[in-house]
VEXMIVO-802354 format. One record per residue (C-alpha): y, z, x; residue number from 1; residue in one letter. Coordinates in pm, whole numbers, plus 32768, in hexadecimal, padded with zeros to 4 digits. Layout:
REM VEXMIVO-802354
[[Y, Z, X], NUM, A] ...
END
This chain:
REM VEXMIVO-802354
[[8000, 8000, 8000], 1, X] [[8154, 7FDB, 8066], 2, X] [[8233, 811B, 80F3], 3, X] [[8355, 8176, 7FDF], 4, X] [[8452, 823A, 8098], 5, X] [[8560, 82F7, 7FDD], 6, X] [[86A8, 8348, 803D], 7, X] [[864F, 849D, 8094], 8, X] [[8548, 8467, 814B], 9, X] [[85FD, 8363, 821F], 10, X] [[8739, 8488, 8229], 11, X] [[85D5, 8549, 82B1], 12, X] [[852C, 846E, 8392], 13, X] [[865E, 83A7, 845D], 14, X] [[87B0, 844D, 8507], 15, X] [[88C5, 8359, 856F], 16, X] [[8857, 83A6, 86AF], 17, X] [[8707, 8315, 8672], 18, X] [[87B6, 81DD, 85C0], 19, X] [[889D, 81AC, 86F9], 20, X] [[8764, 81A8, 87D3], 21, X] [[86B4, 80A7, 870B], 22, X] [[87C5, 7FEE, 8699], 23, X] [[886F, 7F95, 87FE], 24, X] [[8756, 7ECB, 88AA], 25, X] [[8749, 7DF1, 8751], 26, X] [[8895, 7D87, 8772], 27, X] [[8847, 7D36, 88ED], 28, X] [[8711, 7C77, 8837], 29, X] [[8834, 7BA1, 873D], 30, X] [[88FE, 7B85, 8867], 31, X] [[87D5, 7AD1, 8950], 32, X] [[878E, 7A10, 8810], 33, X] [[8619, 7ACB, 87DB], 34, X] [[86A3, 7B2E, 867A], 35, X] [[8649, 7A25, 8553], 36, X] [[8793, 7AA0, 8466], 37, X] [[881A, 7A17, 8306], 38, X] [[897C, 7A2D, 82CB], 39, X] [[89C8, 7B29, 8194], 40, X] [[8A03, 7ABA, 8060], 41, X] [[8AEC, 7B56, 7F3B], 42, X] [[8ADC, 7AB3, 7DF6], 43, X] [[8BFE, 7B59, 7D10], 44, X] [[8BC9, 7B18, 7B6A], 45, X] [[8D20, 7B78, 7AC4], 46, X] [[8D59, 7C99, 79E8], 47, X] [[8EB2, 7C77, 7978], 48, X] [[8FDB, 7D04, 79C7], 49, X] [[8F47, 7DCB, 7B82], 50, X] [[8E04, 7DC7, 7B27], 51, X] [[8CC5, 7D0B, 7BD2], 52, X] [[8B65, 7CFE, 7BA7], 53, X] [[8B2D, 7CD5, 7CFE], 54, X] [[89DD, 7C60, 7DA1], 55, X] [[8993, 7C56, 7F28], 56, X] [[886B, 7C33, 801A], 57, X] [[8846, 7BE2, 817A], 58, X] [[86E2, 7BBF, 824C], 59, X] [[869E, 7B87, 83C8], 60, X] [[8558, 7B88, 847E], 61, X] [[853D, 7C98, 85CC], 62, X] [[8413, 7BFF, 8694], 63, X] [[83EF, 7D13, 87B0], 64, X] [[83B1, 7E1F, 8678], 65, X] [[82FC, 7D0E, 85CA], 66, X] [[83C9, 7D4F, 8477], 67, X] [[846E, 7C65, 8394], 68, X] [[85AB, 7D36, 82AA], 69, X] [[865F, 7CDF, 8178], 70, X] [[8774, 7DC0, 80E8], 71, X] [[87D7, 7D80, 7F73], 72, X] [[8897, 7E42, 7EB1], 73, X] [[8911, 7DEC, 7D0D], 74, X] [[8A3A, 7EAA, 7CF8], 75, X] [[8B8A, 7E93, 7C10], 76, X] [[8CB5, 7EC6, 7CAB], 77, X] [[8E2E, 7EFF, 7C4B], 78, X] [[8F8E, 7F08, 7CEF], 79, X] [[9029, 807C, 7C89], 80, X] [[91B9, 80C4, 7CE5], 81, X] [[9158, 8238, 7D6C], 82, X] [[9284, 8304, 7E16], 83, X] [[932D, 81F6, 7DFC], 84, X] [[9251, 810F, 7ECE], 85, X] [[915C, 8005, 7E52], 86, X] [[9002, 8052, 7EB0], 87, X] [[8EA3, 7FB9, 7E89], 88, X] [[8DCE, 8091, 7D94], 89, X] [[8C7A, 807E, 7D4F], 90, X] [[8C22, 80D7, 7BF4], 91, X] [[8ABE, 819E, 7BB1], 92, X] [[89E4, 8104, 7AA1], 93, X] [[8997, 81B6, 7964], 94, X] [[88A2, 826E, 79FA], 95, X] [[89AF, 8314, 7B13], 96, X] [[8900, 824D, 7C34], 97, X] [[8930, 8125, 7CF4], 98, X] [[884B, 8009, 7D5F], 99, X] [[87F5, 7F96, 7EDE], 100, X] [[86A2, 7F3D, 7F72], 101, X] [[8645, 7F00, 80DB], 102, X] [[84DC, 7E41, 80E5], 103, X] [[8423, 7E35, 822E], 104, X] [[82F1, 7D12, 826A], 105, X] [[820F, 7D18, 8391], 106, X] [[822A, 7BCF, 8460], 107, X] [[80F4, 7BE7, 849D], 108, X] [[8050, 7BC2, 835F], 109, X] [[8147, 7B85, 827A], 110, X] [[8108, 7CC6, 81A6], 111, X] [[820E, 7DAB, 810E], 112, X] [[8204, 7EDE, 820D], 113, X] [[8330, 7FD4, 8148], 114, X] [[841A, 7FB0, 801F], 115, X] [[854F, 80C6, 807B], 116, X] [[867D, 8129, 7FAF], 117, X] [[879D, 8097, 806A], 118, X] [[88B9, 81C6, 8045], 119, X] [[8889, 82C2, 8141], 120, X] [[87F0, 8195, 825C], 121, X] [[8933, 80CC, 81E3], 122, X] [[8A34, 81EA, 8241], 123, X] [[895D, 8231, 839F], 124, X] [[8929, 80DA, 841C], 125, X] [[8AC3, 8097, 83DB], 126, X] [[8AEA, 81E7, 84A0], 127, X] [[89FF, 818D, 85C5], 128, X] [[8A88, 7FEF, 85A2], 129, X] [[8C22, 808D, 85D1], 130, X] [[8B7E, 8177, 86EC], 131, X] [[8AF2, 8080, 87A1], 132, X] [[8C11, 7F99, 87B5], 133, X] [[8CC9, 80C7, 8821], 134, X] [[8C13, 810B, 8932], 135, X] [[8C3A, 7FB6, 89CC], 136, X] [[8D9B, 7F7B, 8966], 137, X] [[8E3D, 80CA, 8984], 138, X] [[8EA1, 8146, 8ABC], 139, X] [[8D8E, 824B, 8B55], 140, X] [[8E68, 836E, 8B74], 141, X] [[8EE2, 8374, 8A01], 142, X] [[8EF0, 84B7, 8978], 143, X] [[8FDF, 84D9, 8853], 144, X] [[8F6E, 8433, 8729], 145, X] [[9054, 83DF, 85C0], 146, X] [[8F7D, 83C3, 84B0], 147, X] [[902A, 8315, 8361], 148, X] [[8F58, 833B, 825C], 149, X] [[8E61, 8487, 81CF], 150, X] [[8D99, 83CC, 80D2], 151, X] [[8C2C, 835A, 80D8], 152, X] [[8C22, 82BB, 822D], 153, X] [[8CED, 83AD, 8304], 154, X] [[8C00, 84AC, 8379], 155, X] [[8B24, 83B6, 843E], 156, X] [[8C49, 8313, 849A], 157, X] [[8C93, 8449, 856B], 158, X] [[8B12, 849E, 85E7], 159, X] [[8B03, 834E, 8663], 160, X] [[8C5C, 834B, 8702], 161, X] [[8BF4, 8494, 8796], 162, X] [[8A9B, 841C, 8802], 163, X] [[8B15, 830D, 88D1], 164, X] [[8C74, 83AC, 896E], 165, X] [[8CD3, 84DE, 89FF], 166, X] [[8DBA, 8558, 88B8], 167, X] [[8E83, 868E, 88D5], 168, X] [[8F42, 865A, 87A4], 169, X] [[8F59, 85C9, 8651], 170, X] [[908E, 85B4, 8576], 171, X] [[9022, 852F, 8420], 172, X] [[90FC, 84E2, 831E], 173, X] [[9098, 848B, 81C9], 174, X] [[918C, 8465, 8082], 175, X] [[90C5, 8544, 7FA3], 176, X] [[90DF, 86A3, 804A], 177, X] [[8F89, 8709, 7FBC], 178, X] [[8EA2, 8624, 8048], 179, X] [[8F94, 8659, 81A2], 180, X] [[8F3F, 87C2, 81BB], 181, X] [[8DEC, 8798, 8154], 182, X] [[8D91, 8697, 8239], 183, X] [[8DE7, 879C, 834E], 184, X] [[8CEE, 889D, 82D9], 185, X] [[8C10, 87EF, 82CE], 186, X] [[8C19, 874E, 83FE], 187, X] [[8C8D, 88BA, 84DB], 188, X] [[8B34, 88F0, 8594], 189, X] [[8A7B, 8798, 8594], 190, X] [[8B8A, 872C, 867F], 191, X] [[8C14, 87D3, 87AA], 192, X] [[8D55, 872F, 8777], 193, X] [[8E9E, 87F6, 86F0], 194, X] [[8EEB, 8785, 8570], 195, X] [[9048, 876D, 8512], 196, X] [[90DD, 8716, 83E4], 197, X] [[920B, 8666, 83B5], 198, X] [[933A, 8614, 82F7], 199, X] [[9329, 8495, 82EF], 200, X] [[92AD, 835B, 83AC], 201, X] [[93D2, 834C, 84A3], 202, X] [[9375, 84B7, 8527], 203, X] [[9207, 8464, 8552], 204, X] [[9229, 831F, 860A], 205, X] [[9343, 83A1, 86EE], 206, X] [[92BD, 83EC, 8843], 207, X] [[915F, 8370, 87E3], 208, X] [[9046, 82D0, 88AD], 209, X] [[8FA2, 8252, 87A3], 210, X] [[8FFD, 8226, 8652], 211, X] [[8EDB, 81FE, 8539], 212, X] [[8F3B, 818D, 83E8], 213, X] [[8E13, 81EA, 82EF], 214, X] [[8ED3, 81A3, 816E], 215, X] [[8EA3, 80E9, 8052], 216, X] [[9026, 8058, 805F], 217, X] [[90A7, 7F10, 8031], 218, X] [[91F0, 7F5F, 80B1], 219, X] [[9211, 7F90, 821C], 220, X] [[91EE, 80F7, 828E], 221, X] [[92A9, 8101, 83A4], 222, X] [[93F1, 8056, 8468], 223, X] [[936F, 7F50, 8561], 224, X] [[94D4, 7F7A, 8609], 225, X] [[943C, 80F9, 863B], 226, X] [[9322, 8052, 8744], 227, X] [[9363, 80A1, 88D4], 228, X] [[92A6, 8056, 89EA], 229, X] [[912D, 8089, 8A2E], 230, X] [[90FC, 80EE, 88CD], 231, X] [[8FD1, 8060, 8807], 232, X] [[8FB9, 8055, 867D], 233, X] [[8E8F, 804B, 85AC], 234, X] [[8E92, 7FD3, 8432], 235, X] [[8D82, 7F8B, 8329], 236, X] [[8E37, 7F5A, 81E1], 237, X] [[8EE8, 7E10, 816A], 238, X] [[907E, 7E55, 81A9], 239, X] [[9060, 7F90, 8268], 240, X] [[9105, 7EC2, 8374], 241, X] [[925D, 7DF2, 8387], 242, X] [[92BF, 7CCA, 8412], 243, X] [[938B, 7D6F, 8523], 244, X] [[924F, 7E2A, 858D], 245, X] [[919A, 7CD1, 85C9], 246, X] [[92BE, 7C1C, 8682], 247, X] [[92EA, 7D5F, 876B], 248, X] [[9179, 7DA1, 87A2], 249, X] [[910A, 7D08, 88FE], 250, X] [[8FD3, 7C9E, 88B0], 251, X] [[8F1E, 7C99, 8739], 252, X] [[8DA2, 7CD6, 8704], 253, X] [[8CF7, 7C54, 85F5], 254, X] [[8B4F, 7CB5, 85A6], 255, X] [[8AE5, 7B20, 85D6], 256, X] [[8B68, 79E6, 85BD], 257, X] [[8AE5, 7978, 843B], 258, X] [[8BDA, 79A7, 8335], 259, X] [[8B8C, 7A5F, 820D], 260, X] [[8B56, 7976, 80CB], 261, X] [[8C25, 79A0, 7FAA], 262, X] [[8BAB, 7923, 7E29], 263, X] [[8C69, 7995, 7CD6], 264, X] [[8C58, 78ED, 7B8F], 265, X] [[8DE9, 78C4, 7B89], 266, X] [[8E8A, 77EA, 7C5A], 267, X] [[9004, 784F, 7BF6], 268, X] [[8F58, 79F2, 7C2E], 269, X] [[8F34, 7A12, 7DA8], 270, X] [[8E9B, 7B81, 7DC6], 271, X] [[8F61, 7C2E, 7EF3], 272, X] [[8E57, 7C3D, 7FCB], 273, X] [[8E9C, 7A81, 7FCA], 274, X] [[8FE6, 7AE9, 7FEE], 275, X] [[8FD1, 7B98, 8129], 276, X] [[8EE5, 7AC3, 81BF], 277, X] [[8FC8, 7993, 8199], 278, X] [[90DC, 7A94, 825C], 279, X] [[905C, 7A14, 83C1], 280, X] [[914C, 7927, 8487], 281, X] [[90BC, 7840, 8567], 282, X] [[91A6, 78CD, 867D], 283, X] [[90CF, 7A05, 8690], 284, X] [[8F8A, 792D, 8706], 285, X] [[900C, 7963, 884E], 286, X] [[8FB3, 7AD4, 8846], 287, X] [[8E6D, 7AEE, 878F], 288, X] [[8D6B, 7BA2, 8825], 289, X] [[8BE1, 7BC7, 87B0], 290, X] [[8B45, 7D1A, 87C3], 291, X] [[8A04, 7CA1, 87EC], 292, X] [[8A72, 7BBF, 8902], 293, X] [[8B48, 7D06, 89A5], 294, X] [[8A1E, 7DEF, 8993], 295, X] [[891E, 7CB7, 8A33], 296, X] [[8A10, 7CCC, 8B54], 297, X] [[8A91, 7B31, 8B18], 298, X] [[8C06, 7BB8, 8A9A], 299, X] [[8CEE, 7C9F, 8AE4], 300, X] [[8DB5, 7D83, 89C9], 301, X] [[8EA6, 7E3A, 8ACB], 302, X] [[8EF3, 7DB6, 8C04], 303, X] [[9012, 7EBB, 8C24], 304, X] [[9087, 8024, 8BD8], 305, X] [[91B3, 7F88, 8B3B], 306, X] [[9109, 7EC2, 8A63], 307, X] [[9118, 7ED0, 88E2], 308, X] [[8FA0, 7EB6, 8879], 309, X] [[8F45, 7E5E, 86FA], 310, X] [[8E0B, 7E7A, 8656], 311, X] [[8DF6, 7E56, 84D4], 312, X] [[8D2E, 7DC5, 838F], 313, X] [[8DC1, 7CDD, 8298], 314, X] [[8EFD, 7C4C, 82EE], 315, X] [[8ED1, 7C8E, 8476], 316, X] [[8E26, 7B60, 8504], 317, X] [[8D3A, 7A84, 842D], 318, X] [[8C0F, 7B48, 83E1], 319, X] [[8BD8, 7C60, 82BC], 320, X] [[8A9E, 7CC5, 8324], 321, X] [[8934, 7CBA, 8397], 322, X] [[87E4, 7D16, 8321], 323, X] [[876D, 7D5F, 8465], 324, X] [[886E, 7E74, 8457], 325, X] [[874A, 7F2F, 837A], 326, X] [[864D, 7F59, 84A9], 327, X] [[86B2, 80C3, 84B7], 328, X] [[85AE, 80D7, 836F], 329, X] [[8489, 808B, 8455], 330, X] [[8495, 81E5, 84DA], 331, X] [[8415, 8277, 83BA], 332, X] [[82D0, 819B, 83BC], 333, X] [[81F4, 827B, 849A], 334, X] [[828F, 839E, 8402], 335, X] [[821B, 8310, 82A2], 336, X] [[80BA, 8311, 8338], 337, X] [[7FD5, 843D, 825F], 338, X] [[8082, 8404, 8120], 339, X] [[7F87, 833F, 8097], 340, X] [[806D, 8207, 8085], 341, X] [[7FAC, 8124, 8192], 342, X] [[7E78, 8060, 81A5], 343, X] [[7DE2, 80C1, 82CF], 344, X] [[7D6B, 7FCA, 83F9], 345, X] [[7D39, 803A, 8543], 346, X] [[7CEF, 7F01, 85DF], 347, X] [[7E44, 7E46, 8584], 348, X] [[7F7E, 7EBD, 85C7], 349, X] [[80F4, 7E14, 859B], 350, X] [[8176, 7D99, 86D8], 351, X] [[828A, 7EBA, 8777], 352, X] [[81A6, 7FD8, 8733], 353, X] [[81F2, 801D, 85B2], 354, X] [[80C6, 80AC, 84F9], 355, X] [[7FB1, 7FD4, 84A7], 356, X] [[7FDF, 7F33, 8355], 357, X] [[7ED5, 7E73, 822B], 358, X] [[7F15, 7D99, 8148], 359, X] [[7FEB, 7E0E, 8000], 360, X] [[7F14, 7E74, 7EC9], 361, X] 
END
């Protein structure tokens, strides 16, 4: 049978530390070209008025782990003016939950090895993806850290920062002082680094090494006139960043080359995620980096401490994502092993070491 692995038991099984470890040498694979990948694909069905149905998937194939991925997740999702600021919200369904799927194949005989709900890998492997660019983009010695943002993807934004740099301090500033102050409990203990909160975006980023932007915003959350020298920014939401940031940044880094593809019932309705990929200027070219290529050794991010180094999703280069990004979930395969889930084989085994697999029932 195949694995099922719920979000808790992923939240269990797999640290960001463990996602960082796996997930590294697979973008050196997509950077040496050993990493089969399909571009992602968002197809948008309009609600009226903000609203989207909003479908997406995305699948690549890791040979050395001998795994093939695909991420989909049916989703509806709506354009809220919160604080002031226009934000991306995902609504629940009638039920109060949401719907994502990661689906893992063996290469090597084509079976369905584990079905995994997609929440708690999706928030890790975008902490241990902005880590990893960090580490090869940022300079080493960074050690104060602005964090804008205290939502769902902030605290392994800040375990992976902290896993990869030698942080002494993080200012994070969020707009709703709740989620701010709780952020910081909850983090005081898992890192070693001093959390501070603060007043607003312009205090956080002032001073900073590194500044990660982990929000839901479509409005920019921060002054790109605000960048100096030898700082390096991090973003994962569409709009987070302005133009200014893009023009100043030295070099920008983008997950892979393949755009992400774009399909909506209405042509005159462009959903803002179009909207923001259509932002890129052909004069930025120049600048754009690969991670993969970076991590393989064939690029360079930084070639200076002055540099300004940019790493971000949609919006920041031409790609919006990767299904290999989802290898973190093969760590929980040979922990799954006792549950009763597998069909047991000893004498065949999927390439890379991952537990032995049978055919689906």
């Amino acid at each position: 049978m195949t694995l099922l692995i719920s979000n808790a038991e992923f939240e269990r099984l797999v640290t960001v530390e463990d996602a960082i470890g796996i997930l590294e040498p697979t973008f050196a694979d997509l950077g040496a070209g050993r990493v089969a990948n399909r571009p992602r694909t968002l197809n948008y069905t309009h609600l009226g008025d903000d609203k989207f149905y909003l479908y997406s998937c995305m699948d690549s194939s890791v040979p050395r782990l001998g795994v093939h991925l695909f991420r989909m997740t049916s989703d509806q999702i709506e354009e809220r003016i919160e604080g002031g600021r226009a934000r991306r919200v995902k609504n629940r369904n009638p039920q109060g939950k949401y719907c994502g799927l990661v689906l893992m194949f063996s290469i090597e005989d084509f079976a369905p090895i584990a079905i995994l709900q997609d929440a708690v890998l999706n928030r890790t492997m975008i902490g241990a993806t902005s880590a990893i660019a960090a580490k090869h983009l940022s300079r080493p010695d960074s050690q104060i850290m602005a964090l804008l943002g205290a939502g769902w993807l902030a605290m392994t934004q800040v375990i992976g920062h902290c896993a990869v740099r030698p942080v002494k301090e993080i200012r994070v500033y969020s707009p709703t002082e709740s989620n701010k102050l709780k952020l910081c409990r909850e983090l005081t203990g898992r890192v070693s680094a001093k959390l501070v909160p603060v007043g607003n975006a312009a205090e956080a980023i002032t001073g900073a090494d590194i500044i990660a932007c982990a929000t839901n915003a479509y409005t920019r959350v921060f002054d790109g006139a605000a960048l100096v020298a030898g700082q390096h920014v991090g973003s994962v939401q569409i709009g987070e960043l302005d133009d200014l940031t893009h023009e100043r940044a030295t070099t920008i880094t983008s997950r892979a080359r393949e755009p992400a593809t774009q399909w909506h019932a209405q042509a005159g309705r462009l959903p803002r995620d179009e909207q923001w990929l259509r932002r890129w200027r052909k004069e930025w070219d120049v600048k754009l980096r690969f991670l993969g290529e970076i991590v393989e050794g064939r690029s360079k991010g930084r070639i200076s401490d002055d540099d300004i180094t940019l790493f971000g999703g949609i919006g920041t280069g031409p790609s919006s994502g990767l299904g290999m990004q989802y290898i973190p979930g093969t760590a929980c395969l040979s922990a799954g092993e006792g549950k009763g889930h597998w069909i047991r084989d000893p004498d065949r085994v999927v390439p890379g070491g991952l537990p032995p697999v049978g055919r689906h029932e």
